[in-house]
C-alpha positions in Angstrom: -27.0 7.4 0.9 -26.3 5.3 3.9 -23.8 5.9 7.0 -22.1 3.8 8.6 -20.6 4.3 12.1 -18.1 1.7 12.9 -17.0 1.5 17.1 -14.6 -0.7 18.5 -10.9 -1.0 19.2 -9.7 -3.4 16.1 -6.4 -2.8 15.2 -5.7 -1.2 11.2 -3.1 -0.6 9.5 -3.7 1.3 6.5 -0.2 0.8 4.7 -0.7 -2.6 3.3 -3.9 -1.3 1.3 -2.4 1.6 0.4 1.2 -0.6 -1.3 -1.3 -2.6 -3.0 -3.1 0.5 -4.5 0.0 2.0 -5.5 0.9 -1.5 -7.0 -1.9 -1.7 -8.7 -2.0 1.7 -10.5 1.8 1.2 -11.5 0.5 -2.1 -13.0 -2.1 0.0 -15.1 0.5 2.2 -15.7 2.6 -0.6 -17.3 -0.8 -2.0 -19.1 -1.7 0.8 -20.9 1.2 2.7 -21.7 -0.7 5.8 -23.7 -1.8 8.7 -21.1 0.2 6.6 -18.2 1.8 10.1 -16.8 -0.9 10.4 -14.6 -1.7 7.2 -13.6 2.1 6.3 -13.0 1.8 9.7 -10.9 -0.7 8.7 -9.1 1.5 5.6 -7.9 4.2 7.5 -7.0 2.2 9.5 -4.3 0.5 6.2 -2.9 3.5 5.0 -2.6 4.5 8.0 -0.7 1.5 7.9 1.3 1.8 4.1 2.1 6.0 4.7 3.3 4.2 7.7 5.8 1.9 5.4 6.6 3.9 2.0 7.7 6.4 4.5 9.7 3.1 6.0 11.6 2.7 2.5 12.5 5.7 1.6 13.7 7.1 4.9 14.9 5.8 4.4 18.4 7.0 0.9 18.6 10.4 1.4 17.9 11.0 5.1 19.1 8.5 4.8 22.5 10.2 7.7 24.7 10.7 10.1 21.7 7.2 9.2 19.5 4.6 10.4 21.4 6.6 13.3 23.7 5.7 16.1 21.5 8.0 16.9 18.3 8.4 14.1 15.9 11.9 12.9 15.3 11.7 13.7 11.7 10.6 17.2 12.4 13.7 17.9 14.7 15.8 16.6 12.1 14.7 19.2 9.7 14.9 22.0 11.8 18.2 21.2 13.4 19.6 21.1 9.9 
């Protein structure tokens, strides 16, 4: 097996590979229609995953003063409620 260390300050953003994965499976989903429940599952979750993902991203560019200062605005939300 080999490991790989990667260092450095490159900027990711995981969303976009994580949309075209759930893409993908829904297109699989659509190709072969027999056993597709879990595959079209599947694509539901990335999808879910990729939505958390993008608003990681730009959480802190659009809420600076409230992102980083401890609770997350979502999280205040739901308990307020």
């Amino acid at each position: 097996m080999t490991h790989v260390r990667a260092k450095g300050r490159a900027p990711y953003a995981s969303w976009p590979a994580m949309c075209h994965a759930a893409a993908s499976l829904r297109n699989t989903a659509r190709d072969h229609r027999v056993g597709s429940n879990h595959t079209i599952s599947a694509a539901l979750v990335m999808t879910a995953f990729s939505v958390e993902a993008f608003i990681q991203t730009i959480g802190p560019e659009v809420l600076p003063e409230t992102w980083d200062a401890g609770d997350k605005p979502v999280e205040t939300l739901a308990r307020a409620r």
